[in-house]
C-alpha positions in Angstrom: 101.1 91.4 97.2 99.7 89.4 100.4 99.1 92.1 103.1 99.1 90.7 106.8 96.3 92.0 109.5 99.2 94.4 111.0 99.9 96.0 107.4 96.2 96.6 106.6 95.7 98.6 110.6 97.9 101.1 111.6 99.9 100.8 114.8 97.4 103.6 116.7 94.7 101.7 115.8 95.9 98.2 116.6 96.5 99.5 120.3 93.0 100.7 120.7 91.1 97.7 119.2 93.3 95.6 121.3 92.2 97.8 124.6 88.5 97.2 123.3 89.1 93.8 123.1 90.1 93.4 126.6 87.4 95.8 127.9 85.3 93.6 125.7 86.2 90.0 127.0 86.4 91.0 130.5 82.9 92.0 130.4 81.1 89.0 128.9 83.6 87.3 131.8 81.6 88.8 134.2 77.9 89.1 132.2 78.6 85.1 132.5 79.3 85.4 136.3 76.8 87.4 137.3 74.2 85.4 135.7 75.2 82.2 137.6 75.4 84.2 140.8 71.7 85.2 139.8 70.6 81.6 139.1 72.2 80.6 142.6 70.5 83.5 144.4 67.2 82.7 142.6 67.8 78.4 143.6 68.8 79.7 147.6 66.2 81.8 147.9 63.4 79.7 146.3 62.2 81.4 143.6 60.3 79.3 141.2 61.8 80.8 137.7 63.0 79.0 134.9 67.2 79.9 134.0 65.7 81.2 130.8 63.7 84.1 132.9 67.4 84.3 134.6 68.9 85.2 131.4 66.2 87.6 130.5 66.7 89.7 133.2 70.1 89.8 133.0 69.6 90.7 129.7 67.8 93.8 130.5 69.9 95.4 132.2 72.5 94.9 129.9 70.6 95.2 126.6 71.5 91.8 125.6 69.3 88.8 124.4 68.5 86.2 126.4 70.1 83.9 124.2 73.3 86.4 124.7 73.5 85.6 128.5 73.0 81.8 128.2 75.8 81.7 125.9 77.6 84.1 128.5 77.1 81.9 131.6 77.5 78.6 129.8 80.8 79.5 129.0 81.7 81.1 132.3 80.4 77.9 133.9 82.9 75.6 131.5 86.3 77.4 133.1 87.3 78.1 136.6 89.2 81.0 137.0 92.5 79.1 137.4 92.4 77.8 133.9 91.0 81.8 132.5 94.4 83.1 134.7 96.1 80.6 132.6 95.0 81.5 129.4 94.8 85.0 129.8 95.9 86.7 126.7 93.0 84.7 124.6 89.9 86.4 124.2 86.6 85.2 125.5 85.9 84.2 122.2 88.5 81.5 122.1 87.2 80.5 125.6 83.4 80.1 124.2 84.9 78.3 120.4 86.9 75.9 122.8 84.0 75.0 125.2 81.6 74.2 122.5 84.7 70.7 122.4 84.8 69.6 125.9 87.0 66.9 124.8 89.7 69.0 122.9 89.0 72.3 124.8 92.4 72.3 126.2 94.4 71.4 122.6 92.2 74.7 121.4 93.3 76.8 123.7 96.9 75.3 123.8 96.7 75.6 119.8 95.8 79.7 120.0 98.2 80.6 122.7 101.0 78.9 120.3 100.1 80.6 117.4 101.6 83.3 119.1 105.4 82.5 118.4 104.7 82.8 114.5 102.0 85.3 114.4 102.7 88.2 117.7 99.0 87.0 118.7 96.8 84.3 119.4 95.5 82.4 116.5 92.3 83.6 115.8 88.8 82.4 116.1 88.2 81.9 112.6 91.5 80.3 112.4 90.4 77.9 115.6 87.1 77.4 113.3 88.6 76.5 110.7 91.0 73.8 112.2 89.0 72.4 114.6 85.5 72.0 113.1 86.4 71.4 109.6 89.7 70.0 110.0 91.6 71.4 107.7 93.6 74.8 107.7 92.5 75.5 104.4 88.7 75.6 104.5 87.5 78.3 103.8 83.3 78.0 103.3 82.0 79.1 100.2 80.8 82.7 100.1 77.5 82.9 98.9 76.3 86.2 97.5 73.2 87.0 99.8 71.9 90.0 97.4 71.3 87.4 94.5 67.6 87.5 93.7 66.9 83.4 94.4 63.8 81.3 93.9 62.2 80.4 97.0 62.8 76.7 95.8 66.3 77.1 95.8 66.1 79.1 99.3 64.3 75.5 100.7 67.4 73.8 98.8 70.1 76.5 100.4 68.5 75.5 104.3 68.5 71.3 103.3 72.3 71.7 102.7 73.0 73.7 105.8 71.1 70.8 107.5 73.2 68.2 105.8 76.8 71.0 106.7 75.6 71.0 110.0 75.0 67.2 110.8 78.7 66.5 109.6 80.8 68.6 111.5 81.8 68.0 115.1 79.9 69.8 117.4 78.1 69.1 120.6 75.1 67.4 120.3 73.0 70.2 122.3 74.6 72.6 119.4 73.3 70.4 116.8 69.8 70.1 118.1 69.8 74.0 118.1 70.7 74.5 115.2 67.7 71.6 113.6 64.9 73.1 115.5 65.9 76.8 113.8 65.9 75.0 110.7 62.8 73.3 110.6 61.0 76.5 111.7 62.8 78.5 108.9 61.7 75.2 106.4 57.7 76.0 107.7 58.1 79.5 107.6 59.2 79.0 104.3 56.9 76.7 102.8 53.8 78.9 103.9 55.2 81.2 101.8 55.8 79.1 98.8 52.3 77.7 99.1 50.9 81.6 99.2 
């Protein structure tokens, strides 16, 4: 038997993750916000810190990485709140998935918020994922099991092919470029301990 989302929660607890997940998305709404109104109130009054200090601090008072807020205030920066009021029953989730395709951010979000006729909800971010990067509805990435005792050659083989995943599907160049400089410092860490 294929069990749905619905039939594996109960009612009860549908309503309260659902209630989270507002609570949730409203606040990384407004982490983003309040971040940019730091970086403006840093830029009026002179203050000669980088944005990645910005996100620091914000962080700290949140107890969130830097990396965290960036992603917070990038995404907050992307959407006016006349296009969030439009979209308001997707998550900030969607919002952040969408933005990382400024050319087709729009057919995302469009794309979720019609899921909704079939499903009683947004389709979700895997879903989104799924369509969108790899172009199919069917993909599902393989599954690797990450207990499995591996030789550190075939770890350096594992990080290549992520290299190779990553320079084929569509995301922004900035993403991309990311993603290469955490890989070739995994590849070094790595071969330092290969050659130990």
């Amino acid at each position: 038997m294929n069990y749905s989302y619905n039939d594996v929660i109960p009612q009860n607890l549908q309503n309260e993750l659902l209630a989270i997940r507002d609570n949730l998305s409203q606040n990384f709404w407004d982490i983003g916000d309040i971040a940019l109104m730091v970086c403006n109130y840093v830029d009026d009054n002179e203050m000669m810190v980088s944005r990645d200090f910005v996100w620091g601090a914000v962080g700290a008072f949140v107890g969130l990485s830097a990396r965290t807020i960036r992603e917070y205030a990038r995404v907050a920066r992307f959407y006016d709140y006349e296009v969030r009021k439009k979209y308001d029953v997707l998550t900030f989730s969607h919002f952040a998935m969408a933005a990382r395709y400024p050319d087709k951010c729009y057919e995302i979000l469009d794309y979720a918020i019609n899921e909704t006729d079939s499903m009683n909800r947004p389709a979700t971010v895997d879903k989104l994922e799924s369509v969108f990067t790899y172009g199919s509805i069917e993909y599902t990435p393989k599954v690797m099991d990450i207990f499995e005792t591996q030789p550190r050659s075939d770890i350096m083989i594992f990080v290549r092919n992520i290299r190779t995943e990553v320079s084929r599907i569509s995301i922004s160049e900035e993403y991309r470029a990311e993603i290469s400089d955490h890989l070739d410092a995994i590849e070094k860490l790595l071969q330092m301990t290969i050659a130990v």
